[in-house]
DRENLOVO-223466 format. One line per 5 residues: number of its first residue (from 1); for each residue x, y negated, z negated of N, C-alpha, C, O. Coordinates in steps of 0.05 Angstrom, whole numbers, plus 5000, padded with zeros to 4 digits. Layout:
N
NUM	X Y Z X Y Z X Y Z X Y Z  ...;
end
This chain:
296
1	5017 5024 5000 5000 5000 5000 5018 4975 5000 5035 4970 4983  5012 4964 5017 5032 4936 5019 5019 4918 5004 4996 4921 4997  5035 4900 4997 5022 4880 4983 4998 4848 4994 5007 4831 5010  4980 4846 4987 4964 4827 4995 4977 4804 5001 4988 4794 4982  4979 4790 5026 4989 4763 5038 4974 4746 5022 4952 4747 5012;
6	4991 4729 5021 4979 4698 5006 4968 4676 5022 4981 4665 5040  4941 4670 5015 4920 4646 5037 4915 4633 5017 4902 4641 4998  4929 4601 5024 4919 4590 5004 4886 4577 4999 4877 4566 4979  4871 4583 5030 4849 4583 5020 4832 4604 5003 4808 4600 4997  4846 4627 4997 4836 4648 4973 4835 4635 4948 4815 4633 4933;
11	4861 4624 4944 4866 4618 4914 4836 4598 4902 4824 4579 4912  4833 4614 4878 4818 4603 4858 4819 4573 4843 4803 4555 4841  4841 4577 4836 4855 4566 4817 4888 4568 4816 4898 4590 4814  4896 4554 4817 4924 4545 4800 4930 4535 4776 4920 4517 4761  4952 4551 4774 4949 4554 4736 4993 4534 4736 5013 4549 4731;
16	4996 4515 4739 5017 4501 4732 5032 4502 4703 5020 4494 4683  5054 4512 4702 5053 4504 4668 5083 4492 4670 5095 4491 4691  5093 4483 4647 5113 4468 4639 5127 4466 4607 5125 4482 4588  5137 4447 4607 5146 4447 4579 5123 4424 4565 5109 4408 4578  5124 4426 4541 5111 4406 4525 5110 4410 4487 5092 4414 4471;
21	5145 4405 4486 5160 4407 4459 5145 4397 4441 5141 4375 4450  5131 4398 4417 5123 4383 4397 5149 4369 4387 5172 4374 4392  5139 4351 4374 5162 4332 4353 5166 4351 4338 5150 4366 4328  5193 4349 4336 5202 4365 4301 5196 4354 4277 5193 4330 4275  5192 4374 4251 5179 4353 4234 5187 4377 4213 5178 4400 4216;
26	5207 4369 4189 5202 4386 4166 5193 4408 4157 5198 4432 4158  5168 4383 4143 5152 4399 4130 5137 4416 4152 5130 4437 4142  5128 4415 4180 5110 4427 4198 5118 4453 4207 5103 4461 4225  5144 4476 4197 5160 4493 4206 5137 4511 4190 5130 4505 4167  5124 4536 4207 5111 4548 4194 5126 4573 4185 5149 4575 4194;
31	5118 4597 4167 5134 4613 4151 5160 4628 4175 5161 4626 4200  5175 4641 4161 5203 4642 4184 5199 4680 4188 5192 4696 4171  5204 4684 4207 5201 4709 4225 5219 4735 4202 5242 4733 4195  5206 4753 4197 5222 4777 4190 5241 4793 4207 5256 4811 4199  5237 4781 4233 5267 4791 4253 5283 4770 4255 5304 4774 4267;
36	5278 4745 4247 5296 4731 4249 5280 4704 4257 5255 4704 4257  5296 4676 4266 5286 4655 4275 5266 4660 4299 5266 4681 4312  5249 4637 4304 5233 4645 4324 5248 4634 4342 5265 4618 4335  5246 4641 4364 5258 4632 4394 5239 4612 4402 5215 4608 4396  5262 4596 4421 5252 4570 4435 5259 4577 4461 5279 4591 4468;
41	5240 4567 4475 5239 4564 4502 5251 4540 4514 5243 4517 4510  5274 4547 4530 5281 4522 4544 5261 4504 4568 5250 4514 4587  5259 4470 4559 5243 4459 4574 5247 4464 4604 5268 4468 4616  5223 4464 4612 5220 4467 4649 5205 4440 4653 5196 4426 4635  5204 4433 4688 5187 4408 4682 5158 4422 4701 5158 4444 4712;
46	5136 4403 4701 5119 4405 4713 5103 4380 4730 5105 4356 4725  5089 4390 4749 5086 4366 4763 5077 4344 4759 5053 4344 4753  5087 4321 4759 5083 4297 4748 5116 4294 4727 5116 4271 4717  5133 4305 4721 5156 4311 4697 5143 4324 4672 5122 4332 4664  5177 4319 4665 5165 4346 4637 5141 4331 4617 5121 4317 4622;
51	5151 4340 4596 5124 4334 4571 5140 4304 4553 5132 4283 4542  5166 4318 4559 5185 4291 4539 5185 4270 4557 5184 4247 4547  5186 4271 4575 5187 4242 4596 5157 4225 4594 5156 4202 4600  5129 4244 4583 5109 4236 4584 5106 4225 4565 5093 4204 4564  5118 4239 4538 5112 4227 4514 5135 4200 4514 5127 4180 4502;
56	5157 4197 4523 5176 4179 4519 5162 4148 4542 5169 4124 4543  5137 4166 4560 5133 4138 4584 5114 4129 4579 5109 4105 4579  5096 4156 4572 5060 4150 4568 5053 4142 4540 5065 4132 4520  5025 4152 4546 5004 4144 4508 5000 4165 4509 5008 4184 4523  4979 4160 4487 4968 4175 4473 4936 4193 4480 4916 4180 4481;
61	4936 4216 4483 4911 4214 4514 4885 4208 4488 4889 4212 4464  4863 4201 4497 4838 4193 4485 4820 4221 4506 4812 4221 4529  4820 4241 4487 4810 4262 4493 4788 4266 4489 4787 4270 4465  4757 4269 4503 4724 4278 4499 4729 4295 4497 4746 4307 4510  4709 4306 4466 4708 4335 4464 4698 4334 4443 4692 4311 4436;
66	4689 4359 4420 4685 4363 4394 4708 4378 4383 4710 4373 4359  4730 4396 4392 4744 4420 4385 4769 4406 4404 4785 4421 4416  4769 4384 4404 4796 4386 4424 4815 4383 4412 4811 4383 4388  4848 4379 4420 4873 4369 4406 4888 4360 4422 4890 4369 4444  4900 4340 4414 4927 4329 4427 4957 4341 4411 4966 4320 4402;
71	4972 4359 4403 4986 4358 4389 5016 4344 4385 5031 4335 4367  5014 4348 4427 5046 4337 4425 5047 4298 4419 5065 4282 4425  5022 4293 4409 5027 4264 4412 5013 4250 4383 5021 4229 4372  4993 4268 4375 4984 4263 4355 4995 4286 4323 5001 4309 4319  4993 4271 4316 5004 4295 4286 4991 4307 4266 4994 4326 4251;
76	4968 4284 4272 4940 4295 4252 4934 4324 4267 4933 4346 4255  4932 4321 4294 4923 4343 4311 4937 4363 4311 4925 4384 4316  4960 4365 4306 4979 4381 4303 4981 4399 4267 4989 4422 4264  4975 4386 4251 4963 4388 4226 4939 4415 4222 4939 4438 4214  4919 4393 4235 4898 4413 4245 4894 4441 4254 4882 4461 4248;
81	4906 4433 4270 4913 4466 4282 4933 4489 4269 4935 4512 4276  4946 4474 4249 4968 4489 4233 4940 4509 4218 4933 4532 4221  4931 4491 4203 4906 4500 4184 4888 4513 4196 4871 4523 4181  4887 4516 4220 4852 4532 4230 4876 4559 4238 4868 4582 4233  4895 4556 4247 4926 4579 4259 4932 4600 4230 4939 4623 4227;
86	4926 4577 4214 4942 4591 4178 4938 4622 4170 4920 4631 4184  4945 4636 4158 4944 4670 4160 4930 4673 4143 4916 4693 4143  4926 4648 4115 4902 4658 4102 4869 4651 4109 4849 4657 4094  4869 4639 4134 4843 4644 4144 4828 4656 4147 4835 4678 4139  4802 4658 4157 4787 4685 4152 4781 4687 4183 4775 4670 4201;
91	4783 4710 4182 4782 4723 4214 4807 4730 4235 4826 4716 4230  4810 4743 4250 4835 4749 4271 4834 4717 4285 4815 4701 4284  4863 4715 4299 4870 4699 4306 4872 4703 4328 4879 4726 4329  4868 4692 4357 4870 4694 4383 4887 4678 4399 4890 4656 4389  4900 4682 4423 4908 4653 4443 4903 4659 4468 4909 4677 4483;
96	4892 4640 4470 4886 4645 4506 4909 4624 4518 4908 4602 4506  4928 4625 4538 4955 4616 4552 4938 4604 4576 4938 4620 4595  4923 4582 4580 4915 4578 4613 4888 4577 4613 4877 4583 4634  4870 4566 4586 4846 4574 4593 4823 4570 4617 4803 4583 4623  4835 4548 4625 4819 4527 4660 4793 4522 4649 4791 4507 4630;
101	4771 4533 4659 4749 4519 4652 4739 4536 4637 4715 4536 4641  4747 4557 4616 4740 4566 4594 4716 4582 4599 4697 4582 4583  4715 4598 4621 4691 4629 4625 4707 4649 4603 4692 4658 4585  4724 4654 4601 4743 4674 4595 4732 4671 4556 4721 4687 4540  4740 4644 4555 4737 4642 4520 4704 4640 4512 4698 4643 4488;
106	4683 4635 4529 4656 4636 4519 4646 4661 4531 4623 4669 4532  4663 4669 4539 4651 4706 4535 4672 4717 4511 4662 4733 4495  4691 4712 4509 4705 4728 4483 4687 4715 4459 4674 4729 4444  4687 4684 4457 4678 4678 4437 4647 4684 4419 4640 4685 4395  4632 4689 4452 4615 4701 4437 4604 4720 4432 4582 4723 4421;
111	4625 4740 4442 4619 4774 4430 4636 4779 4400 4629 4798 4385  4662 4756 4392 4668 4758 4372 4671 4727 4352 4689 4711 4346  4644 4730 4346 4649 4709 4333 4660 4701 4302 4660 4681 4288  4670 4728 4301 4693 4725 4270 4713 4720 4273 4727 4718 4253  4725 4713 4304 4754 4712 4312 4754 4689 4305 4731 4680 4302;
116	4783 4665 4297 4785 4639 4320 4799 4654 4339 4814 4674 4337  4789 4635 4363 4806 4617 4387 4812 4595 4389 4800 4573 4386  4836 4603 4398 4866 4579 4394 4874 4586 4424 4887 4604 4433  4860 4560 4437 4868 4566 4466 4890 4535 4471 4892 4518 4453  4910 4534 4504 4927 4526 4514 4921 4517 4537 4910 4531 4554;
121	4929 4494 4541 4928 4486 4571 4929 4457 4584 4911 4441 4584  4948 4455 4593 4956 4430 4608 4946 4406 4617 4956 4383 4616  4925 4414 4625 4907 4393 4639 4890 4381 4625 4881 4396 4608  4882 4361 4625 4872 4344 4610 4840 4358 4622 4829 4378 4612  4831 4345 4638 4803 4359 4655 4791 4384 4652 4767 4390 4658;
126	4811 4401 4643 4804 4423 4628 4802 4432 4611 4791 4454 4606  4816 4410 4587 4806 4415 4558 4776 4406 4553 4758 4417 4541  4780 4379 4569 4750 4372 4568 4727 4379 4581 4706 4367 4578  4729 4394 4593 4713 4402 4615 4702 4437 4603 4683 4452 4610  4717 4440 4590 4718 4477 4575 4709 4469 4557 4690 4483 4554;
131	4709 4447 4533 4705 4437 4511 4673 4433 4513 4660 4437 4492  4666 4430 4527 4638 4417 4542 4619 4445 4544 4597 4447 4533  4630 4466 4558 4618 4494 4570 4615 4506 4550 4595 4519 4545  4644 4505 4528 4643 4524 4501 4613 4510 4493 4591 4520 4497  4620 4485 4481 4599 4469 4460 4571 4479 4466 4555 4490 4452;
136	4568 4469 4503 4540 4490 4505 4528 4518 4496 4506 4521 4484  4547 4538 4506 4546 4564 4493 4546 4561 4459 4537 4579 4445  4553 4546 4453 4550 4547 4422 4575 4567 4402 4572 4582 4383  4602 4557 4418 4623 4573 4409 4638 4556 4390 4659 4546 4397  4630 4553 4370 4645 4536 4352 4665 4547 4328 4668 4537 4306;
141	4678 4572 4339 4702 4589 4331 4728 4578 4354 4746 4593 4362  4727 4557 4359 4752 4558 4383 4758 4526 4374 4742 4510 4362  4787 4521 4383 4798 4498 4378 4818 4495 4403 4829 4516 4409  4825 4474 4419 4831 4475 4446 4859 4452 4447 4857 4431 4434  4881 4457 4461 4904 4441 4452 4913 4431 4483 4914 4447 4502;
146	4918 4413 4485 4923 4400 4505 4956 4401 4505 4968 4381 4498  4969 4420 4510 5003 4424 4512 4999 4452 4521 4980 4466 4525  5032 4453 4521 5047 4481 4531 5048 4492 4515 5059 4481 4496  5038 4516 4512 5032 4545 4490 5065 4547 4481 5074 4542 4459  5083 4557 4506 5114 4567 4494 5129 4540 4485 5152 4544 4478;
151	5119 4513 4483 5137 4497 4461 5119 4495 4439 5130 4484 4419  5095 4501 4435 5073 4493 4410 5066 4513 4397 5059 4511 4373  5068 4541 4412 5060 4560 4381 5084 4555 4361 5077 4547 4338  5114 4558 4366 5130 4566 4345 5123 4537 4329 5138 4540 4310  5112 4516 4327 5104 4493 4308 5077 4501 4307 5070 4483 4292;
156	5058 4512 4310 5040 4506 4297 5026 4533 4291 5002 4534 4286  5047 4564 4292 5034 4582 4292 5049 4607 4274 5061 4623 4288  5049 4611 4250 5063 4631 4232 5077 4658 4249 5069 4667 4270  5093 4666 4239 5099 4686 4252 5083 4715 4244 5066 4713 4227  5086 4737 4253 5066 4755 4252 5036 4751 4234 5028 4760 4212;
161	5023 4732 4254 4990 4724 4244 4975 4723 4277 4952 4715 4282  4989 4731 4292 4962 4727 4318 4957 4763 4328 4975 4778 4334  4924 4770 4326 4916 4782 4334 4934 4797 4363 4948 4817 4365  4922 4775 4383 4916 4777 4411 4932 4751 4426 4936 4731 4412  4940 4751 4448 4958 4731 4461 4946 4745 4493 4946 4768 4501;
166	4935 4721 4506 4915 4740 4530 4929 4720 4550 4926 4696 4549  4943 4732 4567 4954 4701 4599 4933 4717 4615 4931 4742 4614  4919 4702 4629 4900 4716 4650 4908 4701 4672 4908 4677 4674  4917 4720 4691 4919 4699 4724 4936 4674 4710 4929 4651 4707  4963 4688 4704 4974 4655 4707 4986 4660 4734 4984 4682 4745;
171	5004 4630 4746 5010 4619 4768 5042 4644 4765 5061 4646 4749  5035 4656 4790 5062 4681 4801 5081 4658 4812 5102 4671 4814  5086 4633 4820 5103 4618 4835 5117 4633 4842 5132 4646 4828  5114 4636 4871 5123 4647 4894 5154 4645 4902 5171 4663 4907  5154 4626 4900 5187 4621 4911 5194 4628 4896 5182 4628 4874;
176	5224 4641 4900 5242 4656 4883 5260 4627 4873 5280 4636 4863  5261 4604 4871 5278 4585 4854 5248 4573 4837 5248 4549 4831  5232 4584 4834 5214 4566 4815 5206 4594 4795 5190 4592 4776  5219 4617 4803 5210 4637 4782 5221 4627 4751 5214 4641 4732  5237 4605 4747 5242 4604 4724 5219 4592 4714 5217 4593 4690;
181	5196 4576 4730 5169 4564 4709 5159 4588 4711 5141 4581 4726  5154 4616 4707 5133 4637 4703 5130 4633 4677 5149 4629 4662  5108 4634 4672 5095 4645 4643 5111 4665 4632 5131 4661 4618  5100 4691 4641 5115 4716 4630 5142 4722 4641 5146 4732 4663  5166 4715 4619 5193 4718 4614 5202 4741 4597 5185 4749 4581;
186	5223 4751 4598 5234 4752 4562 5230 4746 4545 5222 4760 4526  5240 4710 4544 5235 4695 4520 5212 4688 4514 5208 4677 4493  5198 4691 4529 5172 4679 4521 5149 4712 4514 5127 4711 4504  5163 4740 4523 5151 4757 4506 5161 4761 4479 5147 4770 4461  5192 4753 4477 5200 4757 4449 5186 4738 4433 5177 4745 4412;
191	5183 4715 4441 5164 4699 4426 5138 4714 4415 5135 4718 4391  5125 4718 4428 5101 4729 4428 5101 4749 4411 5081 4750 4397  5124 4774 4408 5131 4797 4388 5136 4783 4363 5130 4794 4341  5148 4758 4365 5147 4754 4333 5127 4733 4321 5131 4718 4302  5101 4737 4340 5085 4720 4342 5057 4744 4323 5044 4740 4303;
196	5059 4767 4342 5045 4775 4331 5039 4796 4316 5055 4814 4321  5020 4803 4298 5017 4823 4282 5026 4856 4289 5022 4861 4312  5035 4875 4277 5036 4898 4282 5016 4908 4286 4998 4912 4270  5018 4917 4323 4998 4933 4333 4979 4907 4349 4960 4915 4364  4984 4882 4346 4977 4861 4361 4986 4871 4390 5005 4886 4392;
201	4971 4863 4412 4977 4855 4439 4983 4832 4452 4968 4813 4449  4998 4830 4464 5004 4810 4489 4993 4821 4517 5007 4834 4532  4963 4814 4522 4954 4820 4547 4958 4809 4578 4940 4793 4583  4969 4810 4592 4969 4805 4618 4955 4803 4638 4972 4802 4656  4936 4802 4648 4925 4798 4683 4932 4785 4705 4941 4762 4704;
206	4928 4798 4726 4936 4783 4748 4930 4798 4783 4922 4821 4785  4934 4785 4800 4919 4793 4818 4941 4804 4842 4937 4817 4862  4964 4792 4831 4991 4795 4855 5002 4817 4836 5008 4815 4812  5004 4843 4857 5012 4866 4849 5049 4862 4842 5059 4875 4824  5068 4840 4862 5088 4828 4859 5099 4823 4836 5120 4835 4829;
211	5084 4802 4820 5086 4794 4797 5079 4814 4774 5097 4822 4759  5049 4823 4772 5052 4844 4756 5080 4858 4754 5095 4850 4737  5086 4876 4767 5108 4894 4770 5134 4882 4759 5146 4895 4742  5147 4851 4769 5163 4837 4757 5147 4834 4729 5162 4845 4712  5124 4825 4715 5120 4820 4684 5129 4853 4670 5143 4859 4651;
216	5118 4865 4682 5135 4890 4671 5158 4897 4655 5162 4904 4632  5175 4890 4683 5203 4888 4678 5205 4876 4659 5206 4889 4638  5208 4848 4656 5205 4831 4633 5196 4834 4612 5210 4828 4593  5171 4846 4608 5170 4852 4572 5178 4881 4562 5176 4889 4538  5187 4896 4583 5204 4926 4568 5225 4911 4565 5236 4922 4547;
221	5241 4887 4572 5263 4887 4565 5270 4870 4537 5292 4862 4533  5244 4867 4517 5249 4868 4488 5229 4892 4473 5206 4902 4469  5258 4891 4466 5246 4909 4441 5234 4906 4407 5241 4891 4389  5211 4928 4410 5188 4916 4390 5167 4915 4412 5145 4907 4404  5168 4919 4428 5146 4911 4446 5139 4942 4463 5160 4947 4474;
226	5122 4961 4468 5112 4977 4480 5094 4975 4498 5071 4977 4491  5100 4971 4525 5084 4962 4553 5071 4986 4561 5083 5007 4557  5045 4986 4576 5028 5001 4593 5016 4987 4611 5007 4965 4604  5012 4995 4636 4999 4986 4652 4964 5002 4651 4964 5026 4656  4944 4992 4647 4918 5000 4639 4905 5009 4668 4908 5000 4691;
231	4890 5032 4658 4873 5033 4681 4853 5023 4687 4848 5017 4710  4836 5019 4668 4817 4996 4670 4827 4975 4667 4834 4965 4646  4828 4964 4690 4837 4939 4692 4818 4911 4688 4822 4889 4699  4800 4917 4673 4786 4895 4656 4791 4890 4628 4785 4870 4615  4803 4909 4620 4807 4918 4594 4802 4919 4576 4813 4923 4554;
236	4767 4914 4587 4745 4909 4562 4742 4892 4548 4739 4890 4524  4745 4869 4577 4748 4840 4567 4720 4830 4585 4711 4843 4604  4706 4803 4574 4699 4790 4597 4713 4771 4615 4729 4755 4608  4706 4775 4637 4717 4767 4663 4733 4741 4668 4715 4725 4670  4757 4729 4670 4759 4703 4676 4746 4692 4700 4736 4709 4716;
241	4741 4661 4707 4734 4655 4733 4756 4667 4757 4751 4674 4780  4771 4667 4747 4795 4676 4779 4780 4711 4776 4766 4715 4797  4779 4734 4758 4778 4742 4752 4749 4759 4769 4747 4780 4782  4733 4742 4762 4705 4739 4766 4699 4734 4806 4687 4748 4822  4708 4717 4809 4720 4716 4839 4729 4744 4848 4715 4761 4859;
246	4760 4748 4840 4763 4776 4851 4746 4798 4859 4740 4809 4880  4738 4799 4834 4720 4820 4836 4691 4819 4854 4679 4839 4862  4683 4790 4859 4663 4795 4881 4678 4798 4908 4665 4805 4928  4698 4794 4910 4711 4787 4944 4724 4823 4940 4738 4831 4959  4721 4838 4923 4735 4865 4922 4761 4869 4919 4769 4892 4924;
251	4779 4849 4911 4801 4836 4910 4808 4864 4882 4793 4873 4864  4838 4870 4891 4852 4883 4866 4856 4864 4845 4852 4840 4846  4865 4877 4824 4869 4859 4803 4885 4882 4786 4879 4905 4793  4909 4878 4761 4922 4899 4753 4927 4880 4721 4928 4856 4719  4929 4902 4700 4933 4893 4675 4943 4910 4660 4939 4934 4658;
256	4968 4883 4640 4989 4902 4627 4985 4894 4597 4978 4872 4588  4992 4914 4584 4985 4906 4559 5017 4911 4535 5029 4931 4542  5024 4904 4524 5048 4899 4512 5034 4899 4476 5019 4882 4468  5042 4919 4462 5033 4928 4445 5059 4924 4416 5078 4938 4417  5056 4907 4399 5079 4897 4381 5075 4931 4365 5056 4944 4358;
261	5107 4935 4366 5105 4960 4354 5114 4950 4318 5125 4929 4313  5105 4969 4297 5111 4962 4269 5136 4971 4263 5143 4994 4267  5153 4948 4251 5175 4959 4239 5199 4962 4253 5217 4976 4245  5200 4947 4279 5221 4944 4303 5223 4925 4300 5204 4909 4301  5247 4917 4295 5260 4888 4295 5251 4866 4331 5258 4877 4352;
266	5243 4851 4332 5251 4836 4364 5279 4829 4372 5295 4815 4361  5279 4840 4394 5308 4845 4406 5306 4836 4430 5287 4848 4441  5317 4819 4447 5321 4815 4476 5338 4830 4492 5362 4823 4488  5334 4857 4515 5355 4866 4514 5363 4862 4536 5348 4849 4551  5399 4875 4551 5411 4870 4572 5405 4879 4591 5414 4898 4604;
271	5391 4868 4595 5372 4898 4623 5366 4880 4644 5354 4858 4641  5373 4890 4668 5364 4877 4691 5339 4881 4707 5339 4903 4718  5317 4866 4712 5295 4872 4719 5292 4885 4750 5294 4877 4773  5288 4907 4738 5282 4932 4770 5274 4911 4791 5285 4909 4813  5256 4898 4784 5233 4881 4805 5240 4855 4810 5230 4840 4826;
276	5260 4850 4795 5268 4824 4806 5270 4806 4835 5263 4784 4842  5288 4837 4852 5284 4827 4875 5268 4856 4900 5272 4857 4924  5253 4871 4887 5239 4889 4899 5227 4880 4921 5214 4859 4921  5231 4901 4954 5216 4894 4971 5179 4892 4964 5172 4887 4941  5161 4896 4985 5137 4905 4987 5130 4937 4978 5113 4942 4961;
281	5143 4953 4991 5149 4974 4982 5148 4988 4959 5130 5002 4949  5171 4981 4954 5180 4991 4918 5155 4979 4903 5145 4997 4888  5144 4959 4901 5122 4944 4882 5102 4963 4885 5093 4974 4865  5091 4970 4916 5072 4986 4914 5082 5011 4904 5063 5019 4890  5101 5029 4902 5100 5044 4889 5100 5055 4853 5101 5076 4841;
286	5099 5023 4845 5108 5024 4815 5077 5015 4810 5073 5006 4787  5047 5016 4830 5023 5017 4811 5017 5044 4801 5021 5063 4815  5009 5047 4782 4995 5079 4767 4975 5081 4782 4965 5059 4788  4960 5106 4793 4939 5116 4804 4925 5117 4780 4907 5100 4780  4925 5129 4760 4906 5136 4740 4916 5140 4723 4937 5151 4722;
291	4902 5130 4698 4909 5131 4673 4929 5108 4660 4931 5086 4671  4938 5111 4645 4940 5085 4628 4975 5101 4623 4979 5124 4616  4992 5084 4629 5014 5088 4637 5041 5074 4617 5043 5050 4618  5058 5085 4603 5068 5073 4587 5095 5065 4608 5105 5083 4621  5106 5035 4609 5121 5042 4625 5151 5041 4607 5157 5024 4591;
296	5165 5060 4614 5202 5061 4616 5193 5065 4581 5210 5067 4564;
end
């Protein structure tokens, strides 16, 4: 099976991400990792520049919403979210990486409404605009942050206290010199391992069999982390809008699930990713036919 050509009149959505460092601050360091310090992600920029050029040029955004946040600019907001994030809260903890216009979180939210959600995402239009869809649905378990998830959890998110960590359809950037803005890295799964609870997940979707196969690569290569590629590839989730699309146009779709193992230290290891530079070929041969597949 070769892999699906890219039309950019298919695409749904584009999911852009970047850096967007919180201020450092003391007292704001939440409790410190049992494997060790949490990892930082080196800044990337995104379109328009990075997050520090915005905070060093721009204001302060004046965000509509009921549940929204500014963190990297405001500190109250940043506060806030420490406290609704905190481990002695009541209920599992969630993050959605990319939420867009928030179908994804008012179907989780309202089949579980003991969780929070602690969702991510760049765009201004989309906090507000998801903020809006939630409020209708009547999801008032979610709190919505206007920044980059990999510079804002390690400030505003304990270490082993998140349930679930869900990237749905983030942006595969195509070109091989922009693979360094992918979502799913190394560092940004070791983050996530010392992010979350034993037996927590870091879930994946996506629609480019390419990228899947490279996220693969990438999160076997820390350890603490136990990857499978699922056969149900819904995973007994409701549907994102990209998601939701696919599936009417009959479009594949593939999902990996990365399972924090208990009692493994997080480790980044020296491993070179099989898929890094894999033809068409080789990718198609690394999907599972059936069954739920542990990989390497």
């Amino acid at each position: 099976m070769a892999l699906r050509p890219f039309h950019p009149e298919t695409r749904i959505d584009r999911d852009r991400r970047g850096a967007d460092a919180l201020p450092a601050s003391a007292d704001s360091a939440p409790g410190a990792s049992p494997g060790g310090a949490l990892p930082t992600v080196a800044p990337t920029r995104i379109v328009g520049g990075s997050m520090a050029h915005r905070r060093a040029h721009g204001q302060i955004t004046d965000l509509r919403g009921v549940h929204v946040y500014d963190p990297a600019f405001r500190p109250q907001d940043a506060e806030a979210l420490r406290r609704f994030a905190a481990p002695d809260q009541r209920g599992p903890l969630v993050v959605e990486i990319g939420f867009q216009l928030g179908r994804f979180a008012r179907g989780y939210c309202t089949l579980h409404p003991e969780a929070r959600y602690l969702g991510f995402e760049i765009r201004r239009k989309f906090v507000e605009q998801a903020d809006a869809f939630l409020e209708r649905g009547g999801c008032t378990n979610r709190r919505l942050a206007l920044c980059d998830a990999r510079e804002a959890l390690p400030e505003l998110v304990s270490a082993g206290s998140v349930h679930a960590i869900y990237a749905l359809f983030p942006d595969p950037w195509w070109k091989s010199r922009h693979r360094k803005r992918r979502l799913i890295d190394r560092e940004f799964a070791a983050l996530a391992a010392h992010l979350l609870v034993p037996g927590g997940e870091l879930l994946v979707k996506t629609d480019v069999l390419g990228y899947a196969a490279w996220a693969a690569g990438e999160l076997a290569a820390v350890r603490g982390l136990e990857v499978h590629w699922l056969s149900d590839r819904t995973a007994g989730l409701p549907p994102s809008r990209r998601e939701r699309g696919c599936i009417e146009r009959g479009l594949p779709t593939w999902a990996l699930r990365a399972r924090r193992l208990d009692g493994v230290a997080v480790e980044i290891l020296p491993e070179t990713n099989p898929f890094d530079t894999a033809d068409d070929a080789a990718l198609a041969a690394s999907e599972p036919l059936a069954g739920d597949v542990r990989w390497r």
